[in-house]
Residue frames as qw, qx, qy, qz and C-alpha x, y, z in Angstrom:
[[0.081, 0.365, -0.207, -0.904, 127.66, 93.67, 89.30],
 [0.481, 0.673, 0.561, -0.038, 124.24, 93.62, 87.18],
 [0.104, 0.408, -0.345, -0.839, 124.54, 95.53, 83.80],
 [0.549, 0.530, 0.333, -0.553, 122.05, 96.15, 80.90],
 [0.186, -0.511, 0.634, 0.550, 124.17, 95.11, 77.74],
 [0.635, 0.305, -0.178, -0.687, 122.71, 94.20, 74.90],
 [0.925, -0.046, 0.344, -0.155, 122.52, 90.51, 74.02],
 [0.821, 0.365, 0.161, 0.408, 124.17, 90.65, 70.35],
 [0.103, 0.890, -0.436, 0.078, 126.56, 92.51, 71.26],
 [0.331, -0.456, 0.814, -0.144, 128.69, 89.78, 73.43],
 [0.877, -0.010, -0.253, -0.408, 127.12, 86.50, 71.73],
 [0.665, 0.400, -0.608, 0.168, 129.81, 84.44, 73.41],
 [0.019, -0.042, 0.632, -0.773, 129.73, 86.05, 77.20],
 [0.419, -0.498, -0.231, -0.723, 126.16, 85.37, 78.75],
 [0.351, -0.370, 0.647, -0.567, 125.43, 85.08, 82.44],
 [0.363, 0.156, -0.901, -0.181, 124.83, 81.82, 83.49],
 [0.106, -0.542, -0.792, 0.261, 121.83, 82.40, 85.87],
 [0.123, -0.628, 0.015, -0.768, 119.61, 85.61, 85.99],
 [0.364, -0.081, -0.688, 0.623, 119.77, 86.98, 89.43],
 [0.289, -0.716, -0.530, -0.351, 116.91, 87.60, 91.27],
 [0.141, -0.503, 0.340, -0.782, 117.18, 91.32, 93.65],
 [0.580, -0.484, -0.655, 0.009, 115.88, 90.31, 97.22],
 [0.064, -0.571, 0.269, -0.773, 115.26, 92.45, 100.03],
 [0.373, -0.346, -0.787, 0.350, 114.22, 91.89, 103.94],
 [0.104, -0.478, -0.025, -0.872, 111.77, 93.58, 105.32],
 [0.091, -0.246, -0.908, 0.326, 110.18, 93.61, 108.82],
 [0.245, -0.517, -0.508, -0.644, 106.50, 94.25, 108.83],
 [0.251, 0.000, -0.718, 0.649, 105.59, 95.66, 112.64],
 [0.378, 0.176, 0.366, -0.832, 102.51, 97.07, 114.99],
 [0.411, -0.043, -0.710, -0.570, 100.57, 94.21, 113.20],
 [0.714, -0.202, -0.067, -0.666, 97.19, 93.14, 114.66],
 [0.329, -0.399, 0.837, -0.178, 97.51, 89.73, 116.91],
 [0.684, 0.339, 0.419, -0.492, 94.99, 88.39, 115.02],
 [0.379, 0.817, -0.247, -0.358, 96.71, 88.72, 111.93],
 [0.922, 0.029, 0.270, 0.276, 98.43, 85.35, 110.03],
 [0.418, -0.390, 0.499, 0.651, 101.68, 85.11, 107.99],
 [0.291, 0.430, 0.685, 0.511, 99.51, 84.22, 104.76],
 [0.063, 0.928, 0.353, 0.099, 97.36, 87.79, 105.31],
 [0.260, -0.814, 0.256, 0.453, 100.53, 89.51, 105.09],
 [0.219, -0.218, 0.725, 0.616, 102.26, 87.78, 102.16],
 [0.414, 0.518, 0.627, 0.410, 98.83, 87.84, 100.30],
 [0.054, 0.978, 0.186, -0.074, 98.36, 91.70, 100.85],
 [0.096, -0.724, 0.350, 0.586, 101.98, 92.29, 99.95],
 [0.304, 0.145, 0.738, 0.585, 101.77, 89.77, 96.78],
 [0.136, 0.671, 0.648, -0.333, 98.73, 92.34, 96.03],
 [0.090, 0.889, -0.214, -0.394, 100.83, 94.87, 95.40],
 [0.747, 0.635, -0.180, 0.072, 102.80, 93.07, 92.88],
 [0.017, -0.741, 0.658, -0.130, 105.40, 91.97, 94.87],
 [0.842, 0.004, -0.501, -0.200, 106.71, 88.50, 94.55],
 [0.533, -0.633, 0.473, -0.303, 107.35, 86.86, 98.62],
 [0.537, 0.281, -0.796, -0.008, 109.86, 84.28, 98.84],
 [0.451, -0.335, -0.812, 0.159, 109.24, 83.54, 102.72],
 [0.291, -0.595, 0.113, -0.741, 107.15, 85.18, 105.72],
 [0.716, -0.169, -0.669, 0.108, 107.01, 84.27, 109.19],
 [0.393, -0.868, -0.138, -0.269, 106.46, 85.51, 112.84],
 [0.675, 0.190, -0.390, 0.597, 108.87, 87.10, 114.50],
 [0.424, -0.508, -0.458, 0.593, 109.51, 89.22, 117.86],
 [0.131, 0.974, 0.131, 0.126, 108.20, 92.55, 117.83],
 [0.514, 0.369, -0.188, 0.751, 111.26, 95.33, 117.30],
 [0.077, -0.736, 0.165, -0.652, 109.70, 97.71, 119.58],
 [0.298, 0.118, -0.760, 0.565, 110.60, 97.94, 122.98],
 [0.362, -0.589, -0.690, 0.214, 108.41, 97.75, 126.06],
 [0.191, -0.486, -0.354, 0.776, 109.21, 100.99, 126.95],
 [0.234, 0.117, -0.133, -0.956, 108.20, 103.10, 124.15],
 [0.173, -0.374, -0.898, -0.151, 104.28, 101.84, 124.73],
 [0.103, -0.514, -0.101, -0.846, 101.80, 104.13, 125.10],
 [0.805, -0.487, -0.033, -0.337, 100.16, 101.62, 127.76],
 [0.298, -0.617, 0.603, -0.408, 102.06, 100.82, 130.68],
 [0.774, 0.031, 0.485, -0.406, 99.49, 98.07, 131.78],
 [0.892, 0.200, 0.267, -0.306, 99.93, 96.03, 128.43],
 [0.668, -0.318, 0.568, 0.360, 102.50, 93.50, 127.26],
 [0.265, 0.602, -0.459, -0.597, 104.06, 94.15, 124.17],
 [0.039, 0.123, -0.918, -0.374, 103.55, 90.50, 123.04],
 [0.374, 0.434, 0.780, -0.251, 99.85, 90.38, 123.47],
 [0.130, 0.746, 0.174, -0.629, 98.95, 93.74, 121.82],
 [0.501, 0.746, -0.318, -0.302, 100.76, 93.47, 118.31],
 [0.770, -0.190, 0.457, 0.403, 103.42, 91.09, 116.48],
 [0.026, 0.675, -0.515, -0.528, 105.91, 91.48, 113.54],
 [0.925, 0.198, 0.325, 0.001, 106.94, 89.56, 110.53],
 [0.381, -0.284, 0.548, 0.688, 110.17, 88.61, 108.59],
 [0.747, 0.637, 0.164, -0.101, 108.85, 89.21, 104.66]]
């Protein structure tokens, strides 16, 4: 539980770390061309602070490609952020 209480109110109770929110997100249909660092600097861009990025398998399946003819691991990759 996170809550907003005032400091002097409780001077006796105070959390003994601040907890930092964290989320997972997967970044897909990215350019093959395209590093881990040119993702985590264009999302630290937006003001977001990245703890780790790193290639991972693309989510989409083979079938739902518009091309037939081209492998789903050449064409695009993903990333953990």
């Amino acid at each position: 539980m996170i809550g907003m209480a005032p400091s002097t109110t409780n001077r006796g109770l105070v959390a003994a770390k601040k907890i930092v929110r964290k989320a997972v997100f997967c970044i897909g249909n990215v350019a093959p061309n395209c590093q881990a660092d040119d993702v985590r600097q264009f999302v630290e861009n937006l003001s977001v602070h990245v703890f780790t990025c790193f290639l991972v398998a693309s989510r989409r399946r083979p079938a739902d490609d518009d091309d037939d003819h081209v492998s789903a691991a050449s064409d695009r990759q993903a990333f953990r952020l």
